[in-house]
Structure formats: C-alpha cells, structure tokens
ROSE-4610 file (N, C-alpha, C; in Angstrom, 1 decimal, always signed):
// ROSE-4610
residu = [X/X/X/X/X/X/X/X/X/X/X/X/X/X/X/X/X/X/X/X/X/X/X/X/X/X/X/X/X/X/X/X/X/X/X/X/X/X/X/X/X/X/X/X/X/X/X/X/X/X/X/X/X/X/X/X/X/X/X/X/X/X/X/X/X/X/X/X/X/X/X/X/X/X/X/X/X/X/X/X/X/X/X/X/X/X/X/X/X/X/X/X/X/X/X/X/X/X/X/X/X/X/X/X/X/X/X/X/X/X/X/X/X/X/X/X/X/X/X/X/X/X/X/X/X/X/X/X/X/X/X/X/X/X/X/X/X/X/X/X/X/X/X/X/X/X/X/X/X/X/X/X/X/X/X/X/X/X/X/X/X/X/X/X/X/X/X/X/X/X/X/X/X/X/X/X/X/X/X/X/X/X/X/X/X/X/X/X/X/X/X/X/X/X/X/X/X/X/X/X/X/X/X/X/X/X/X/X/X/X/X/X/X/X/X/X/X/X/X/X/X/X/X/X/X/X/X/X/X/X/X/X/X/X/X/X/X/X/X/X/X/X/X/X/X/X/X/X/X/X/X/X/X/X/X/X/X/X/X/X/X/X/X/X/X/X/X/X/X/X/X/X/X/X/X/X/X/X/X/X/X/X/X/X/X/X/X/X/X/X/X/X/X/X/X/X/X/X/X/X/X/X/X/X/X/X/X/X/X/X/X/X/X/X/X/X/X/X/X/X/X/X/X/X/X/X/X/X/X/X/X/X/X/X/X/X/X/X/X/X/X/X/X/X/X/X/X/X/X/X/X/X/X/X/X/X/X/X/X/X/X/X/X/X/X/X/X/X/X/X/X/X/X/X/X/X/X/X/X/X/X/X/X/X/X/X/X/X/X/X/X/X/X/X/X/X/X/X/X/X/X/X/X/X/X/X/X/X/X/X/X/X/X/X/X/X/X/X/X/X/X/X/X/X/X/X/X/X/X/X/X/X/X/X/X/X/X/X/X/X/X/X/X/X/X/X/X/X/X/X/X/X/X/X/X/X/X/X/X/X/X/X/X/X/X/X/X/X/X/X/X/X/X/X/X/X/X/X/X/X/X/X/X/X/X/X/X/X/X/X/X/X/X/X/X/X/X/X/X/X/X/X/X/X/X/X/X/X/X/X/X/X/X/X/X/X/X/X/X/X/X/X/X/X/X/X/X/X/X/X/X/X/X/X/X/X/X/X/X/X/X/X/X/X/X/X/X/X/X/X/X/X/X/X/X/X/X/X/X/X/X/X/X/X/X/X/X/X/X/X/X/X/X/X/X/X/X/X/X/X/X/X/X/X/X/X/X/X/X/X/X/X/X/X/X/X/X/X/X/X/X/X/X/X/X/X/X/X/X/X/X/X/X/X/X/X/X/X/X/X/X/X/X/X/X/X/X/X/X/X/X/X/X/X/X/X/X/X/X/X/X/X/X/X/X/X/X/X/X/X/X/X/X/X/X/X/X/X/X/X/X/X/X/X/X/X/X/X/X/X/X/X/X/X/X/X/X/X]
num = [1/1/1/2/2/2/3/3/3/4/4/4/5/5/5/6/6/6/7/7/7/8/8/8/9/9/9/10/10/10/11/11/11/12/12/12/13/13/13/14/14/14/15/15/15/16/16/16/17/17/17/18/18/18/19/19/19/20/20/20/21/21/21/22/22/22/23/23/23/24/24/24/25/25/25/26/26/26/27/27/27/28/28/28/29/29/29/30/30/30/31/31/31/32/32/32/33/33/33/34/34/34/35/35/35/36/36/36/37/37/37/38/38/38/39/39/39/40/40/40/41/41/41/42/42/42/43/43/43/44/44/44/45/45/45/46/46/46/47/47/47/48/48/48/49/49/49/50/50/50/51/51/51/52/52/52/53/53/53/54/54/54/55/55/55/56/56/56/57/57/57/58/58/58/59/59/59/60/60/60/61/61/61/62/62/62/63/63/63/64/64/64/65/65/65/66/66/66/67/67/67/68/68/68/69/69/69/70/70/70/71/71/71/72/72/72/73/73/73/74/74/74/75/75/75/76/76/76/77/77/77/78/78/78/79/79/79/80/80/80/81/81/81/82/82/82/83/83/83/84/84/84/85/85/85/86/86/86/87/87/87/88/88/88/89/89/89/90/90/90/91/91/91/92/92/92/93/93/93/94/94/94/95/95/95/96/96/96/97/97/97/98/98/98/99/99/99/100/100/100/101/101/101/102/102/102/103/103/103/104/104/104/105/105/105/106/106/106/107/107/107/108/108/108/109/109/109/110/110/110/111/111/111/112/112/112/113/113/113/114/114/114/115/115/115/116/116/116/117/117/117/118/118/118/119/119/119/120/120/120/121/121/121/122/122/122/123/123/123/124/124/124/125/125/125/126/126/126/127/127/127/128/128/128/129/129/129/130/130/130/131/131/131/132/132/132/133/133/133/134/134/134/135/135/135/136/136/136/137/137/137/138/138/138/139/139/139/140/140/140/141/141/141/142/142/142/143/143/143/144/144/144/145/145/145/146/146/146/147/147/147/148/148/148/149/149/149/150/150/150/151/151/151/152/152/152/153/153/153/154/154/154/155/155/155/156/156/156/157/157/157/158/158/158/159/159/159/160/160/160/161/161/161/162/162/162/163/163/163/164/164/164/165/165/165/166/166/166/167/167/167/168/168/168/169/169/169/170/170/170/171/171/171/172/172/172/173/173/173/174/174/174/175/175/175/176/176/176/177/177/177/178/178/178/179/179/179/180/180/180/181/181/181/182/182/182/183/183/183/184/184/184/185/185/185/186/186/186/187/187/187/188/188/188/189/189/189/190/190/190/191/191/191/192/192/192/193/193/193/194/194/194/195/195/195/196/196/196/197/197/197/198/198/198/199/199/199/200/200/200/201/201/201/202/202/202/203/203/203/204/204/204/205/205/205/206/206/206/207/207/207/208/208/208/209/209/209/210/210/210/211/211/211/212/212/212/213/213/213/214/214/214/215/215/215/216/216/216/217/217/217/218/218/218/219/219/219/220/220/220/221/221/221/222/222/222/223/223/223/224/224/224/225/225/225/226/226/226]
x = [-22.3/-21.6/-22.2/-23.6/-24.1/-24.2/-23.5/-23.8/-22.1/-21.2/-19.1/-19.8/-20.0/-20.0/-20.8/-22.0/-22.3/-21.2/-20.5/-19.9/-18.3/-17.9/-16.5/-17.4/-18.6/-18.4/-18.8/-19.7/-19.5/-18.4/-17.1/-15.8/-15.1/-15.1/-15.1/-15.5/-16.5/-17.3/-16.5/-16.9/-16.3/-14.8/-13.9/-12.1/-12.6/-13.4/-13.3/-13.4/-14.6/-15.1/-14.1/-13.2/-12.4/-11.1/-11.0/-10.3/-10.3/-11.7/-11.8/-11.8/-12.7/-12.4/-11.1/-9.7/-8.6/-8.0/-8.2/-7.8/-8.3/-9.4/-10.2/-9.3/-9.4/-8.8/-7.0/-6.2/-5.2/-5.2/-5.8/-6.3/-6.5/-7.2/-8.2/-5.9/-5.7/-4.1/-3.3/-3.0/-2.4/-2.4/-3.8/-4.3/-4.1/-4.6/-4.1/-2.6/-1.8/-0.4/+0.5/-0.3/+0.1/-0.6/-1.8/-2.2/-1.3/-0.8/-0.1/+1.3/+1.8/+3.1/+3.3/+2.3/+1.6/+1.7/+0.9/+0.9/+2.3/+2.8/+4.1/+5.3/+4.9/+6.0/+5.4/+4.2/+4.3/+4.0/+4.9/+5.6/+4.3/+4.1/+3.1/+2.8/+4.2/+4.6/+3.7/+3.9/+3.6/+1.6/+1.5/+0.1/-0.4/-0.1/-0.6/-0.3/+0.8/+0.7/-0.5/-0.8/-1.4/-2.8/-3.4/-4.2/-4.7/-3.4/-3.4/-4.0/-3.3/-3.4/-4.5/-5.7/-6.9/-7.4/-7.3/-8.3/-8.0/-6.7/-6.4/-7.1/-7.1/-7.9/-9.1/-9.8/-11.3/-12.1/-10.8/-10.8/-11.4/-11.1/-10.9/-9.9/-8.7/-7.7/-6.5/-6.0/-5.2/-4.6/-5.3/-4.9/-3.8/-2.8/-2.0/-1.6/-1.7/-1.5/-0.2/+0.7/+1.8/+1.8/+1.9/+2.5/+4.2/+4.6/+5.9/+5.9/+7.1/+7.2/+8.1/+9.6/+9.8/+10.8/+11.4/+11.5/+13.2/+13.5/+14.8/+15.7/+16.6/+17.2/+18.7/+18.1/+19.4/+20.6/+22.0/+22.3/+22.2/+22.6/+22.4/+23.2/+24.3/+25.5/+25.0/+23.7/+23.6/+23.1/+23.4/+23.7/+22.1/+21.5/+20.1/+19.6/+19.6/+18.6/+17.5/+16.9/+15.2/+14.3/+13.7/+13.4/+11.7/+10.6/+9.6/+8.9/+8.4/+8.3/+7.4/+6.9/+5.9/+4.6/+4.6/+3.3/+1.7/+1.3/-0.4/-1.2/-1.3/-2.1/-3.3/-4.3/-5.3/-6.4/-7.4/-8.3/-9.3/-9.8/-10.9/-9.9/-10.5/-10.2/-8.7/-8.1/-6.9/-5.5/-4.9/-3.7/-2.4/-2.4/-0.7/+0.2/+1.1/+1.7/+3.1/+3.8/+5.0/+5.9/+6.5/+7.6/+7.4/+6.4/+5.7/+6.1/+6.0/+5.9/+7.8/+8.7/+10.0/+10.7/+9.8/+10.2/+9.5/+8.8/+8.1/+9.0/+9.5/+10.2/+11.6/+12.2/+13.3/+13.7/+12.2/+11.9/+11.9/+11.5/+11.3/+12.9/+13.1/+14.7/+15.5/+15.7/+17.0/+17.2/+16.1/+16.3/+16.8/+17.1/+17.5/+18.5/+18.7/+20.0/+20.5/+21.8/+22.3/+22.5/+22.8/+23.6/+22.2/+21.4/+20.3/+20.1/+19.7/+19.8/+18.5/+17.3/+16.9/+16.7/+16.2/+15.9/+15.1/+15.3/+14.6/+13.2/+13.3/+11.9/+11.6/+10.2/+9.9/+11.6/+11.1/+12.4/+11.7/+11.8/+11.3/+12.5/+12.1/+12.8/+14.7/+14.8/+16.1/+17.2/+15.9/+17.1/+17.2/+16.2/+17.1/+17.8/+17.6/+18.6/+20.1/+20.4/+21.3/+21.9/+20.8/+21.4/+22.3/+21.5/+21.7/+22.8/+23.2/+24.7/+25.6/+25.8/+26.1/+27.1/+25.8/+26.2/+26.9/+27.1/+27.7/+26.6/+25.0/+24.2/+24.2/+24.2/+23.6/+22.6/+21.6/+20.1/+19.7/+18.4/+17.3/+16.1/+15.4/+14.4/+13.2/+12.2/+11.7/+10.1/+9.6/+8.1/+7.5/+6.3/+5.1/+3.6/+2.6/+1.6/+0.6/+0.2/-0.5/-2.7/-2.6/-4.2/-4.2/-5.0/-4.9/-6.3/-7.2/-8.9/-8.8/-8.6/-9.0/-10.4/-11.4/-12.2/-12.9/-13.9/-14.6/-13.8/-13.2/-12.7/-13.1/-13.6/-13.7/-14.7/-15.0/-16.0/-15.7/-14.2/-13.9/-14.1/-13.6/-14.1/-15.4/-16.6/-17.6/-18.0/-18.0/-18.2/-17.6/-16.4/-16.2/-16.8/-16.7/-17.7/-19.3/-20.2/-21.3/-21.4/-21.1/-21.4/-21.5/-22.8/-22.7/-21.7/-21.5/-21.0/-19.6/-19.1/-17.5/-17.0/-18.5/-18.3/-17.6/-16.6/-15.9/-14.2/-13.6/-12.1/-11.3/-10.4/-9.3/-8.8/-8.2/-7.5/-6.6/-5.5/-4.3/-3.8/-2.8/-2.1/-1.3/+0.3/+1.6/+2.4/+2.9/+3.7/+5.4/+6.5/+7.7/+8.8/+9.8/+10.4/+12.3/+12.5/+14.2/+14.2/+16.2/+16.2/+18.5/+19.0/+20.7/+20.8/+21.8/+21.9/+22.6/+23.9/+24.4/+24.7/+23.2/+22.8/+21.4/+20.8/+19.5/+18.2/+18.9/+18.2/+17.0/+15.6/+14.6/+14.7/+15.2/+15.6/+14.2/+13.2/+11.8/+11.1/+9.4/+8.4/+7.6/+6.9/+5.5/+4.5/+3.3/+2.3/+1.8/+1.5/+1.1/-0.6/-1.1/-3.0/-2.8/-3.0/-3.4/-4.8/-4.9/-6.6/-6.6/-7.6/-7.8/-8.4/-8.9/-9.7/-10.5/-11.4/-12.7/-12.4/-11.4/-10.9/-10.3/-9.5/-8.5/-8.6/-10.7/-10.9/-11.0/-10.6/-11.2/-10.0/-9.9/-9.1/-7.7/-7.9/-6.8/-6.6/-5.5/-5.8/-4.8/-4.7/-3.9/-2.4/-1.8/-0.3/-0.2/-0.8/-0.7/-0.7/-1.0/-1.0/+0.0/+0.9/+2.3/+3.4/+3.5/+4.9/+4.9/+3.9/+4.1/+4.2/+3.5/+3.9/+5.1/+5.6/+7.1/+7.9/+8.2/+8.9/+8.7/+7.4/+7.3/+8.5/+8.1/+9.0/+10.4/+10.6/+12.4/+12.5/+11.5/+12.2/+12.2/+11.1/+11.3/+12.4/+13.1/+13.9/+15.0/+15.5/+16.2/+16.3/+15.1/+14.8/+14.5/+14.1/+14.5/+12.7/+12.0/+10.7/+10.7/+9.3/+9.1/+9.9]
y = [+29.2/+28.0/+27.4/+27.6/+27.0/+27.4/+29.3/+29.9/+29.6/+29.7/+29.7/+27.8/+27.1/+25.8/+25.9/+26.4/+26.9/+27.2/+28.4/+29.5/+28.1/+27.3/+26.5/+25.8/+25.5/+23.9/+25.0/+26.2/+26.7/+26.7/+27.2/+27.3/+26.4/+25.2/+23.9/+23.4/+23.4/+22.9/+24.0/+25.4/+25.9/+25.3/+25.3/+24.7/+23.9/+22.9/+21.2/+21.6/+22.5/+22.9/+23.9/+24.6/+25.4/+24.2/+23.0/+22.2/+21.7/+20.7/+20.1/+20.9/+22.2/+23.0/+22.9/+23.0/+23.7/+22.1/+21.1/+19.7/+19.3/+19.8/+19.2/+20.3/+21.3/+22.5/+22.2/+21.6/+21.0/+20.0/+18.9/+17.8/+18.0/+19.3/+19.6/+20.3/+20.9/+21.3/+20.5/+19.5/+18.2/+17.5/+17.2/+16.4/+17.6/+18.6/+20.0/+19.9/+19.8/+19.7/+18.6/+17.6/+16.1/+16.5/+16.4/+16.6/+17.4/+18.7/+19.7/+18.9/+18.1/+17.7/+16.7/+15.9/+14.4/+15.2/+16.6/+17.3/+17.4/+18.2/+18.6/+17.6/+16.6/+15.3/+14.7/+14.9/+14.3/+15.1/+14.7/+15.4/+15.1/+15.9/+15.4/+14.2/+13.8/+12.6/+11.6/+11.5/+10.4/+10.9/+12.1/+12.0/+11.5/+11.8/+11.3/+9.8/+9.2/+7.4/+7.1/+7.8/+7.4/+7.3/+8.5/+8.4/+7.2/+7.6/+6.2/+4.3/+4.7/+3.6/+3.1/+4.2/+3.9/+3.7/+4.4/+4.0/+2.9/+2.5/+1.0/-0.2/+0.0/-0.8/-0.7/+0.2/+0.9/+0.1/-0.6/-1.0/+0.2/+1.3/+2.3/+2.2/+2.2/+2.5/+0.1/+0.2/-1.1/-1.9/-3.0/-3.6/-4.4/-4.7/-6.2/-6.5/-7.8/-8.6/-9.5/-9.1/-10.0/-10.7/-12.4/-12.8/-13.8/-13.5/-13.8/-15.1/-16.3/-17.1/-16.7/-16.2/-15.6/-13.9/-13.5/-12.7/-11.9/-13.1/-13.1/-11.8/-11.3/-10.1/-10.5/-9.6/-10.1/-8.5/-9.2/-7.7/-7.4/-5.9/-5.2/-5.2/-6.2/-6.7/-7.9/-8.7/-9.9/-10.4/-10.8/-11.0/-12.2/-11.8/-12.4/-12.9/-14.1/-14.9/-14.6/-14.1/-14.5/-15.0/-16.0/-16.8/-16.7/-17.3/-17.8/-19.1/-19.9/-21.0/-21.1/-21.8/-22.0/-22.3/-22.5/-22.9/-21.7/-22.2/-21.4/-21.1/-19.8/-19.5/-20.3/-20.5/-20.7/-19.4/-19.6/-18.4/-18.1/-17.3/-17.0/-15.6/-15.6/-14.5/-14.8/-13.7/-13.8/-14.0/-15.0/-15.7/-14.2/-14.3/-13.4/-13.8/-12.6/-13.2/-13.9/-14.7/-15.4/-14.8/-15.2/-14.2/-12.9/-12.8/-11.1/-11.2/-12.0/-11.7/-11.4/-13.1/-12.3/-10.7/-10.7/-9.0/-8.3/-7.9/-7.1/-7.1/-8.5/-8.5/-8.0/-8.1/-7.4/-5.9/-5.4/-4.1/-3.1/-4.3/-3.7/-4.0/-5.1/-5.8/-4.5/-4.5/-3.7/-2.5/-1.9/-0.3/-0.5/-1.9/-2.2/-3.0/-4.0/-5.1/-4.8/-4.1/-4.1/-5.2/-6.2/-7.5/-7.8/-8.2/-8.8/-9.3/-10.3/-10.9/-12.0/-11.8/-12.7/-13.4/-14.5/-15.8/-15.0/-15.5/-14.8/-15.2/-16.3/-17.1/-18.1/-18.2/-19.6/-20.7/-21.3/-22.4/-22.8/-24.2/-25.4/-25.2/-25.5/-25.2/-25.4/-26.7/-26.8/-26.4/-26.3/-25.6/-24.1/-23.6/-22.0/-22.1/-22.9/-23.4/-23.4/-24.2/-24.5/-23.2/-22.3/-21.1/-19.8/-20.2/-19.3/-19.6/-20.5/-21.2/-21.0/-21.5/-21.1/-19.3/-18.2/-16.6/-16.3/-17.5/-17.2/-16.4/-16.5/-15.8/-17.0/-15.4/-15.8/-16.4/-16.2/-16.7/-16.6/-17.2/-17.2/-17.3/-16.1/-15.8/-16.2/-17.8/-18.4/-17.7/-17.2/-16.9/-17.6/-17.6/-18.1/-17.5/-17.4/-16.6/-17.6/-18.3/-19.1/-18.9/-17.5/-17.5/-16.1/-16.1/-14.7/-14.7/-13.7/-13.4/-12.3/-12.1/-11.0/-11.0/-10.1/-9.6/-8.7/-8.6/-7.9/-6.2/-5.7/-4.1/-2.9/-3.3/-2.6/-3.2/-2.5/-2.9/-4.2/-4.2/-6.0/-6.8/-6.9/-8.0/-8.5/-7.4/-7.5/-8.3/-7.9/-8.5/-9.7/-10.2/-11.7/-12.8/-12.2/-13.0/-12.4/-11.4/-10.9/-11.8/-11.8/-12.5/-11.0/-11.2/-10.1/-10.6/-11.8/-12.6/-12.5/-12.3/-11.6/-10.3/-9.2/-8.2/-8.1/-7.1/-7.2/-6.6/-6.8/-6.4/-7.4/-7.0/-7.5/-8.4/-10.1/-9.9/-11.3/-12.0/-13.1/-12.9/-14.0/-14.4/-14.8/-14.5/-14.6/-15.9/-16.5/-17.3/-17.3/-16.7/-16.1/-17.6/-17.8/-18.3/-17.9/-17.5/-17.2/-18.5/-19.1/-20.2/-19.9/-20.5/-20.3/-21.3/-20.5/-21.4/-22.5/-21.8/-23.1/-24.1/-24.0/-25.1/-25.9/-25.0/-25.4/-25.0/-24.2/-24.0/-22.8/-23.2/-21.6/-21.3/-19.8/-18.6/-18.0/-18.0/-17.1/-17.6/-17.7/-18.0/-17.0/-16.6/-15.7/-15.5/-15.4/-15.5/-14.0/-13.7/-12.2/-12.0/-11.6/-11.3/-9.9/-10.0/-8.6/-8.2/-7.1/-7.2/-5.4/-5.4/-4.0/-3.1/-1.8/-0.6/-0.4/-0.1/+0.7/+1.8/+3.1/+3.2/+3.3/+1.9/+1.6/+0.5/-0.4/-1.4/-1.5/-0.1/+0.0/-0.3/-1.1/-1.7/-2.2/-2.3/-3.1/-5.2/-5.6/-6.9/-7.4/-8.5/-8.6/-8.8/-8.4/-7.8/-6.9/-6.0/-4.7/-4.5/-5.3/-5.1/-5.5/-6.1/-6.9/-5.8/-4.7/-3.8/-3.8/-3.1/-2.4/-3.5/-4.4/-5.2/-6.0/-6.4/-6.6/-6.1/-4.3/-3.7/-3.8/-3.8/-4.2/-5.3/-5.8/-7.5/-7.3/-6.3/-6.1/-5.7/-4.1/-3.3/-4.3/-5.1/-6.1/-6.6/-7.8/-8.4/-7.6/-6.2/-5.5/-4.9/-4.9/-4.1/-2.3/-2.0/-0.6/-0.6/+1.2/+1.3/+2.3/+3.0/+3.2/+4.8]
z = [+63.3/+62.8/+61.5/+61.3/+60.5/+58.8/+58.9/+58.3/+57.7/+58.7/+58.6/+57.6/+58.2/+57.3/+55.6/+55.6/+54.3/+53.7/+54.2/+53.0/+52.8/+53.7/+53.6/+52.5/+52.3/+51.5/+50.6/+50.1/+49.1/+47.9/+48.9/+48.4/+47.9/+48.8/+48.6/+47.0/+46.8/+45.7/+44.5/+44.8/+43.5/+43.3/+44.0/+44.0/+43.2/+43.9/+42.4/+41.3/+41.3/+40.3/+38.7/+39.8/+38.4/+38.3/+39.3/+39.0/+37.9/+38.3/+36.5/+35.1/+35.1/+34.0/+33.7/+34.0/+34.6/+34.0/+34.6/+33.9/+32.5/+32.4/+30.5/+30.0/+30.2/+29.2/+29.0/+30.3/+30.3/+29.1/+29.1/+28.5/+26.9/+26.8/+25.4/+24.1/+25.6/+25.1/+24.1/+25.4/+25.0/+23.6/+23.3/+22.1/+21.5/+21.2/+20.1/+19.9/+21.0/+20.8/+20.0/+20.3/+19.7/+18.4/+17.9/+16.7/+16.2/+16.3/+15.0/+15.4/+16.6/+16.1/+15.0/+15.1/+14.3/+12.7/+12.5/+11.4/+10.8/+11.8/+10.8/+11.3/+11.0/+11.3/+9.6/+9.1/+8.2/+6.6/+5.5/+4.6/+3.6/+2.8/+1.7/+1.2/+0.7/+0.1/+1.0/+2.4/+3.4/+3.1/+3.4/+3.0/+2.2/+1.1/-0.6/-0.6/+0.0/+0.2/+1.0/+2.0/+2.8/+2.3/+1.6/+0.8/-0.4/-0.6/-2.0/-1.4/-0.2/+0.5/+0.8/+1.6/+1.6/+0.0/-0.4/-1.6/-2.0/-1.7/-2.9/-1.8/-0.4/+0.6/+0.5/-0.3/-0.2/-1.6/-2.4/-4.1/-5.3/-4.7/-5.1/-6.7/-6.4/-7.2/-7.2/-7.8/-7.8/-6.2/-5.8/-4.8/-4.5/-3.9/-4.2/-2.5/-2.4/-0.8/-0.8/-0.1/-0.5/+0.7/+1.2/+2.1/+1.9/+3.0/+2.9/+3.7/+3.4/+4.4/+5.3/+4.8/+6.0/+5.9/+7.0/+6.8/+6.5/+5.7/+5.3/+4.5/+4.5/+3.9/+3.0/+1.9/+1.3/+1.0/+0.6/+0.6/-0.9/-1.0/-2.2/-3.0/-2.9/-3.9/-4.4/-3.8/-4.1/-5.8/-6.3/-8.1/-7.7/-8.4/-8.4/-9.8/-10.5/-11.2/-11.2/-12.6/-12.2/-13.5/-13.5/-14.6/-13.9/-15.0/-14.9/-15.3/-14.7/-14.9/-16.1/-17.2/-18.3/-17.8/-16.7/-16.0/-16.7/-17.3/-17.8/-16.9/-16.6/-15.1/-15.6/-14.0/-14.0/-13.8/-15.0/-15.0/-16.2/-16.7/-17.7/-18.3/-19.5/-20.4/-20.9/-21.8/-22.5/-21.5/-21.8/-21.0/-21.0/-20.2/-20.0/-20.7/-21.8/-22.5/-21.6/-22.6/-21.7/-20.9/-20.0/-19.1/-18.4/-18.7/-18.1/-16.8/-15.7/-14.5/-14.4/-15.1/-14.9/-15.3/-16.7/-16.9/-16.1/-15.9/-14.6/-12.9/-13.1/-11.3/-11.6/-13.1/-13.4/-13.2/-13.9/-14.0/-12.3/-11.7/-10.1/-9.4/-9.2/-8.6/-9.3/-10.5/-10.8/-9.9/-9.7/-9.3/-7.8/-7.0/-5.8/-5.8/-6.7/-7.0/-8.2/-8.4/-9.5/-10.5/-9.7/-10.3/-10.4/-11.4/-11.8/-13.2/-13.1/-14.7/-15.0/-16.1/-16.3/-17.0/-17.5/-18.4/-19.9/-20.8/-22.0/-22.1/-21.7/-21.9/-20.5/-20.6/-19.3/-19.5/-17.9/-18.1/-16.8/-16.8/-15.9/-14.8/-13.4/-12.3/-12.3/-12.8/-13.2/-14.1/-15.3/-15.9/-15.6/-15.1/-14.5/-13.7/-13.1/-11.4/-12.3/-13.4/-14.1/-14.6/-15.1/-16.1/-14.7/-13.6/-12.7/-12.1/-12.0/-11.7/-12.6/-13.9/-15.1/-14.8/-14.6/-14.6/-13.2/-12.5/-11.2/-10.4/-10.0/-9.7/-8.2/-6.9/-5.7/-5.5/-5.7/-5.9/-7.1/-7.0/-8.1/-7.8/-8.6/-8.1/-9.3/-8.9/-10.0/-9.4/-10.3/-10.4/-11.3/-11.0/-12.1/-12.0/-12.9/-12.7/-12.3/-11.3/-10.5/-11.3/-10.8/-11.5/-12.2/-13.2/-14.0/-14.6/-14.1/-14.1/-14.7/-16.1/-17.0/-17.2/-16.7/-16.9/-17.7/-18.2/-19.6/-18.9/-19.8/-19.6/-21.3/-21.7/-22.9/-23.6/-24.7/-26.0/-26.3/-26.9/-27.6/-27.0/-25.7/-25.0/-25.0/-24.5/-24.5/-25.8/-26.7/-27.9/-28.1/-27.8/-27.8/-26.6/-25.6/-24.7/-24.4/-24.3/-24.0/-22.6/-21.8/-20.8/-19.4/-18.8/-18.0/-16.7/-16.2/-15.3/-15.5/-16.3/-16.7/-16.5/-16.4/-16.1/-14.5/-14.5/-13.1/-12.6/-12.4/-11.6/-11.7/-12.7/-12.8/-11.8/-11.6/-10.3/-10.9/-10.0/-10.1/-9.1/-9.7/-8.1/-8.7/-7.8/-8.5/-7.5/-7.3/-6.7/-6.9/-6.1/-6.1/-5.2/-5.2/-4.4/-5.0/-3.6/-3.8/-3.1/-4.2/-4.1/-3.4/-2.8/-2.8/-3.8/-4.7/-6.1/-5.1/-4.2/-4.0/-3.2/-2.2/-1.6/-1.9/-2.8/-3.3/-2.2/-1.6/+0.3/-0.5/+0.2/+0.0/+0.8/+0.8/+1.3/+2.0/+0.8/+0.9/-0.2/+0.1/-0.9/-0.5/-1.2/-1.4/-2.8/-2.2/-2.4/-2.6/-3.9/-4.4/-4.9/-4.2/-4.9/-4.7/-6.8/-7.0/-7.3/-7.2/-7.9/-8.0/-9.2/-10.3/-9.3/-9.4/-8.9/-9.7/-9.0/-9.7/-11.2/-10.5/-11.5/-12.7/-12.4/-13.2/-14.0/-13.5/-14.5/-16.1/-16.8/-18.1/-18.7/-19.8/-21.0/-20.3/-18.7/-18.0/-18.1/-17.6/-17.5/-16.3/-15.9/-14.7/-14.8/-15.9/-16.2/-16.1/-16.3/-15.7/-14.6/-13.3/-11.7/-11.5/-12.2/-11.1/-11.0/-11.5/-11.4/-10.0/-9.5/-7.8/-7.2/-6.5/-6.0/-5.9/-7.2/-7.4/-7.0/-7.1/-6.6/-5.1/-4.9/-3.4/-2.6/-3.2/-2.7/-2.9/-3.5/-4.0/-3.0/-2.4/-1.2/+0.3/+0.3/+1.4/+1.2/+0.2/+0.4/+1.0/+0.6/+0.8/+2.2/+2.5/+3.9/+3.7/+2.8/+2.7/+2.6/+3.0/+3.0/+1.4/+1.3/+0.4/+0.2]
C-alpha cells in the first residue's frame, strides 16, 4: 500500500507539473500573438508619429500643449473670421512681428475650412467682431500672442545681449477664442504653450512654433485626427 501511494502522488505531482509548463507556454503564446497583431496593425506613418511624439515629450525636437475649454465641433462649411488682437506679448528678446499668429492660424484652418478669411493687420475685439459680420463669417476666431521668450539662438543675439541667463529654449503662449458672430456666444477658448527642442534651438524664435499647433486646433475644432 505504501509503495501503490508513493507511485499515485508521484504521478500526481508530475500532472501539475506539465500543467503549469503547458499554461506559461499557453500564456508566453498569447502575448507573442497580441504583440505581432499590435505590430502589423500599425503602419509606419503611426510609428514615426509615435516616435516624433516621444521626443517632442522628451524636449528633444519642438513641444506645444493645447488646453481647450470645451469640446465643441464645428462643420467644415463653417466660414471662419480670424483676426489678431495688437496686444505685445509678454516676454524678453525680439517681439513677434504683427499678425503672425493670425497668418499662421490661416495657414493651418485653410487646409480644413475652406471658407476662411483673415484680418490684414491686429484689430481690437470689436472691430473684428464688426469686420467678421461685415464678410457674413460664422465665427471668429480672435488670437493674440499672450507671452513670447525668444531666447539667445545664434551668434547675433549673443552679441546684443551676452547674457549666459538668456541662453535657453525657445518658448510662448498663445491665447485663441472662437466667438458666434451672431450671438456674440464663446463657442471655445484655448490656451497654447509652445516650447523649442533641443534640436531645433539654433537661429529659431517662438513664431516659428505656432504652425503645428495651430493646425492642431483646426483638426480638433473639426474632429478629424492626424
């Protein structure tokens, strides 16, 4: 009897035993299987964003943070205003020239709203509100460059300021608000911090960061991804 119970729990023991092998190697499958589906679900393109992505999070390459107030959609017929206010950012180094931000949000809006039109120069809240009425425009979209931190990026600069404390990364902040021309109702406001890359700090300044972002906020308003 003592010898028949040995050899059962023997057997016993081995069963669990090719069990679990038998469940990890099941297990070890699985994740191999998910991984190459995860693989070929995603297309270069989505890699190389994804890439891009870390490094611009890593401040590697150009950063920008958009928050939105809300999460409103407009359609792609919507005939859009877009002026910038005269307001002089707040910041150090050479000022952004005038209207940059509206030409830059034109540059981005057009490629998603056809109907888009903007102001030639700054214009104080009203009177774009007026010009935008005026073209028959659904909205209006009034920007202004809030803070603009041009930083030493080249020789010249260095030489007009010598300041090592200026040495650094581009960065600003943009302030956006869609307005219904014809209830005067905001639709959406947002808040844009951009900031330079490692890369990309040499002979840059913080007009050169607003394209992407901008376009960004066009594909939001629209709902469409990248």
């Amino acid at each position: 009897m003592a010898a028949l119970a040995r050899k059962l729990h023997s057997l016993t023991i081995r069963r669990f035993s090719v069990t679990g092998i038998w469940e990890g190697m099941m297990r070890s499958l699985v994740l191999l299987l998910a991984l190459l589906a995860l693989n070929g679900c995603m297309s270069v393109s989505d890699m190389a964003q994804g890439t891009r992505d870390q490094l611009s999070d890593a401040g590697i390459l150009d950063h920008s943070n958009t928050r939105r107030l809300s999460n409103f959609r407009l359609q792609a017929d919507s005939f859009i205003y877009i002026a910038q206010g005269a307001f002089a950012p707040h910041g150090a180094g050479a000022l952004p020239r005038q209207n940059v931000v509206a030409e830059e949000a034109f540059n981005g809006f057009v490629e998603y709203f056809p109907m888009v039109r903007r102001a030639r120069g700054p214009l104080g809240l009203d009177e774009a509100m007026t010009e935008a009425r005026s073209m028959g425009a659904h909205y209006l979209l009034y920007t202004r460059f809030a803070k603009a931190d041009d930083r030493i990026g080249n020789t010249d600069e260095w030489s007009d300021q010598e300041a090592v404390d200026r040495l650094g990364i581009d960065n600003g902040v943009i302030q956006l608000m869609v307005i219904e021309t014809s209830t005067r109702y905001l639709i959406d406001s947002a808040r844009i911090h951009i900031r330079g890359g490692l890369l990309t700090l040499y002979d840059t300044t913080p007009e050169d960061l607003l394209a992407p972002p901008l376009e960004e906020y066009a594909r939001s308003l629209l709902g469409v991804s990248r």
